[in-house]
N, C-alpha and C positions, 0 to 999 in steps of 0.2 A: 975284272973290275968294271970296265966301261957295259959290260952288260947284266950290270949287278938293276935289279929293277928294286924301286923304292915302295914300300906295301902303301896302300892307301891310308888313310886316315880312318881312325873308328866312324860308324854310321850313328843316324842320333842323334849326336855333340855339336851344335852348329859353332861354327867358329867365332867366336867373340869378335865384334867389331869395333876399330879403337874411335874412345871418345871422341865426340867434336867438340871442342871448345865454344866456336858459335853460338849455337844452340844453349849452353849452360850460361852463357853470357848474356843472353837475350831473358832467362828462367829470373835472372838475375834483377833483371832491368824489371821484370814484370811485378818482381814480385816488391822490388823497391817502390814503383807504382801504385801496386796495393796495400802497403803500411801506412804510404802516407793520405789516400782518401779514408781511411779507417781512421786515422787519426785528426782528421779534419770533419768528419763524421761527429768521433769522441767529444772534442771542442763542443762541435754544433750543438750536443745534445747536453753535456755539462750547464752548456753559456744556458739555454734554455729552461733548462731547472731552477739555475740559481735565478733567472727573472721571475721565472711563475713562481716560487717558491717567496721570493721578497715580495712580490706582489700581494700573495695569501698573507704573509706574516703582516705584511703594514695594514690591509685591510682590519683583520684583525686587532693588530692594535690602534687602531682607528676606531671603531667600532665597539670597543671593550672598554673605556670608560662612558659610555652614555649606557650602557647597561647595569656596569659594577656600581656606577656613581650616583648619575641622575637619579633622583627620586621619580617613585612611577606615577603616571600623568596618563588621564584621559586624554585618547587620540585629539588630535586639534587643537587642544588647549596648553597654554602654559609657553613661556617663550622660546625660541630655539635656540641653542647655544651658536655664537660664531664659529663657520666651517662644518657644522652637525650634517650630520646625512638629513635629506628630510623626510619627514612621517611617511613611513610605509601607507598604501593606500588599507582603506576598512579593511579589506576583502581579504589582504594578508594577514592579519590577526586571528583569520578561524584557523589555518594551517598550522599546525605545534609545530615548532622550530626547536630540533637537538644544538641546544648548547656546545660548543664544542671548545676544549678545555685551551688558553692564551698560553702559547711557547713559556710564556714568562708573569708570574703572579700580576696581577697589580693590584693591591691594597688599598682599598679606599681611603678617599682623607679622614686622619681623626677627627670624630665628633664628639661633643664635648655633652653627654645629656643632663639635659634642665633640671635641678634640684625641685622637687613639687613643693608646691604650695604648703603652707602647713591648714590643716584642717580650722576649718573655723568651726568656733563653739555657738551657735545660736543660743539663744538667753533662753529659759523657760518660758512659755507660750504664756502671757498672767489673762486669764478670764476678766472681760470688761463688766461693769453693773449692766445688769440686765434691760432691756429696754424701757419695763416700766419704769425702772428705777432712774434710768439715765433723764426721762421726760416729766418726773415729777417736782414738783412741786416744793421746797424745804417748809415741812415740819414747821409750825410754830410752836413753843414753849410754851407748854399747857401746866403745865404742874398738876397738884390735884384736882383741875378743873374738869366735867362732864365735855365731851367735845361732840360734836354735831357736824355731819355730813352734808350737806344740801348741793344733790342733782336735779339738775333740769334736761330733762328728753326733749324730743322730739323738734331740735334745733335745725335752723338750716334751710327750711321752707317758706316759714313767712320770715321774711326778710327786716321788718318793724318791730314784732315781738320778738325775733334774735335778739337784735341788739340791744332791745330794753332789756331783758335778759343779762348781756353782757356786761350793762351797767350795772347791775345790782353790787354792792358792797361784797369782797370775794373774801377770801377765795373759794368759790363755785366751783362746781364740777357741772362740766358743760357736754352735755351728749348728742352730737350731731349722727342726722341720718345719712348716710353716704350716697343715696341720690339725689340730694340733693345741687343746687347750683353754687358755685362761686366759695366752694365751701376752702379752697387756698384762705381766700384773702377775710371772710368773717373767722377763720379758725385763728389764725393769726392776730386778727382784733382783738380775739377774746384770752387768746394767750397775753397777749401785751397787757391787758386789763387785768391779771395777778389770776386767770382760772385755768384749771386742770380741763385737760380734753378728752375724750374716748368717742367710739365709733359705736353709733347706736344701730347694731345687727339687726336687722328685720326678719323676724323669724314667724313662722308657720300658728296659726291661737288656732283653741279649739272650736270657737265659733267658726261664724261665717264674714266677720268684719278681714278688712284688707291691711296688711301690712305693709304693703309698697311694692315697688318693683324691684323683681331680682331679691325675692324672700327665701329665707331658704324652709325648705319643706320634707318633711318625712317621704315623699315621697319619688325624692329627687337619686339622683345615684349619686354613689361618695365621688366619684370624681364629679360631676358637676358640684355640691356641694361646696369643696374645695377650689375649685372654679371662682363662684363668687362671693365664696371669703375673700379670696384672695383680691378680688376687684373693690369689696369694701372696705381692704385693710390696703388699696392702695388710692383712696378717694384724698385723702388727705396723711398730712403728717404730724409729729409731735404729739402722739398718744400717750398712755398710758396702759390701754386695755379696751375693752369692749361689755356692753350688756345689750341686753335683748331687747328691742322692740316687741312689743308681744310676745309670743312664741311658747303659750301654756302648753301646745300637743307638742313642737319640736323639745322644747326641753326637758318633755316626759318620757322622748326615745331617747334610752340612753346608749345603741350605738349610732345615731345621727351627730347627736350632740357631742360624743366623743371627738367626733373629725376637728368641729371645732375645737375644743378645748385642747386637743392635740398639737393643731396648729400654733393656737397661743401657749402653751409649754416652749416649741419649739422658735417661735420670736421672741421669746422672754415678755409677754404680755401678762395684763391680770385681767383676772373675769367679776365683772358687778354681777351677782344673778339678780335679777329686780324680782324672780318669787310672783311671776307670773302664774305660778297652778302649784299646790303645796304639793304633787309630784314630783317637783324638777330633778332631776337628775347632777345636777350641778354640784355640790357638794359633795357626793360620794366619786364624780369620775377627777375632781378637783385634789380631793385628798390620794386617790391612787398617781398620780402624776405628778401630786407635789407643787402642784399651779398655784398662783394664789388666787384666793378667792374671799370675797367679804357680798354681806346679801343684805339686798333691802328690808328693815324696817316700818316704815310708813310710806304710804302714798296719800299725798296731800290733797290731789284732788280729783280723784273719784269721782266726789259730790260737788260741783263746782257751784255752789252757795257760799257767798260771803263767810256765813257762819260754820257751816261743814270746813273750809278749809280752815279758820281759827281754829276749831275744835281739834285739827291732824297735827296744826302747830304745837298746840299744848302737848298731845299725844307725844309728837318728836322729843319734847323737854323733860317729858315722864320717862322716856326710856334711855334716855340720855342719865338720868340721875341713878336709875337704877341698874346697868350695865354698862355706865363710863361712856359709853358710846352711842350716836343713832346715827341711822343712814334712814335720810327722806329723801323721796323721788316728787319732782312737780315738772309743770311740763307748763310751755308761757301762755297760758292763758291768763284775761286781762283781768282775771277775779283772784288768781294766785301770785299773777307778781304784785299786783296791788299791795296784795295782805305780804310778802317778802317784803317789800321796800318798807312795810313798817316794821314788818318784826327781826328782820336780821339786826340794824344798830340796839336791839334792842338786851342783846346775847350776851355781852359782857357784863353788863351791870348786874343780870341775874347768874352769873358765875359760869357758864360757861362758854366756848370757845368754839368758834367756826374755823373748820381746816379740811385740806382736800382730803380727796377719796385716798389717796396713798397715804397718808400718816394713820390712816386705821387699818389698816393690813397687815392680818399676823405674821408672823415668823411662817415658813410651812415649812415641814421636817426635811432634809432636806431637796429643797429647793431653792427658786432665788429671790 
């Protein structure tokens, strides 16, 4: 027995060696070490979100009513609210900014919109009397009495024979020339003195005698033409219409003549033709427009002899009985008003009636 030998051990197999406790106690301690900076990590990074996170949301709702609410406003203008962020500079307005949607709605305040207006009716537009109409003269009650026109042209220049003129028993139709001077305050005279006024157009004859300055001429172009109508119909005021100075060749061109007559259609004016050249154009461009238009009968002093102007007087009386109406043209020479200042008070007693130029104007189809 005592020399019994003991076999080795198998080859290999190393022999397990018994645990240290140390060592598993120290694994221990380490690793209690490392749960708690992981955990204090944890915290660190939690606490940090929830700042950034509050930070983002308040901005936001900070921010989000001055966009849902405020009405939009040119940069710079308009007041700022108390606490408002202020105006971003210009230069950030070209950059598109993504909206980005609030944690939480927020509803703008009720508004309550403006019931409209209710529609207004404007009345019907009523057309006023036309301009001759509105500066004429009223009518006197002729009954079946013959009635007599009596114009005097070429008012306005001598200054003495105007207003002797003006004096004559009216109501006269007084026709001033529109170059003439001061023609406000004689027009005016001669209105207050009970007569009818119109603008005596100097127009283009077919001789060689002068019309004045600023006549109008066949050979003019339609807008000068137009031009200085327009500066003869603004020489004075409280017309009725216009006639011719002259103007046998103008008022034989009937598209010259037209420009005028067109004019006056469209001021509500009426046209005298005084029948300067049995051409004139006047009546046929008068009835296509609807203008009114009435035309000289006699011319009283052509012949400026005492007795030639009797003789146009009696004339005017003759044509007067035979077609109700005459229209006589004189002009102040001291041989015609003469013979005037006796034979107008003279008109009644032989039964007819002196009245202005606009109580003898037809009806024209329509026009005004």
């Amino acid at each position: 027995m005592a020399g019994r030998v003991t076999p080795p051990p198998p080859q290999g197999r190393p022999k397990p060696r018994p645990a240290k406790r140390r060592p598993a106690a120290r694994k221990r301690k380490a690793a209690k070490v490392t749960l708690s900076r992981g955990q204090l990590a944890g915290i660190v990074g939690l606490t940090a979100i929830v700042v950034l996170a509050g930070a983002y949301f308040a901005g936001k709702d900070h921010r989000h009513p001055a966009v849902a609410v405020a009405p939009e406003a040119k940069p710079g203008t308009g007041p700022r609210p108390p606490g408002a962020a202020p105006h971003p500079p210009a230069h950030a307005a070209a950059s598109p900014q993504v909206a980005e949607a609030p944690a939480v709605p927020v509803l703008p305040p009720a508004q309550v919109e403006p019931k409209p207006e209710p529609p207004v009716t404007a009345e019907p537009h009523k057309a006023g009397p036309a301009a001759w109409r509105r500066n004429a003269l009223p009518a006197p009650i002729t009954g079946p009495h013959p009635r007599i026109v009596l114009v005097i042209d070429d008012l306005g220049l001598d200054r003495p024979r105007s207003a002797r003129a003006v004096r004559l028993p009216g109501p006269v139709t007084t026709a001033w020339l529109p170059y003439a001077h001061d023609l406000a305050e004689q027009t005016h005279a001669a209105k207050a003195a009970g007569h009818e006024l119109i603008v005596h157009v100097p127009m283009e004859p077919m001789g060689n005698a002068d019309p004045g300055p600023g006549a109008l001429t066949t050979k003019l172009s339609d807008e000068e033409i137009q031009r200085r109508l327009t500066a003869d119909l603004a020489a004075f005021d409280g017309y009725v219409g216009i006639n011719n100075h002259m103007g046998s060749r103008f008022t034989s061109d009937e598209g010259k003549l037209a420009i005028v007559l067109e004019e006056l259609q469209r001021r509500g004016l009426m046209f005298l033709d005084s029948r300067t050249a049995p051409t004139t154009k006047g009546p046929e461009i008068a009835a296509r427009l609807h203008l009114p238009i009435v035309s000289r009968d006699v011319f009283l002093d052509d012949d400026q002899s005492p007795k030639a102007v009797q003789a146009m007087l009696e004339r005017t009386e003759e044509v007067a009985r035979r077609h109700g109406t005459a229209i006589a043209i004189g002009h102040p020479h001291d041989v015609t008003l003469t013979a005037l200042e006796h034979w107008l008070p003279t008109l009644q007693a032989k039964g007819f009636t002196l009245v202005p130029l606009t109580a003898v104007v037809p009806p024209a189809p329509g026009g005004t």
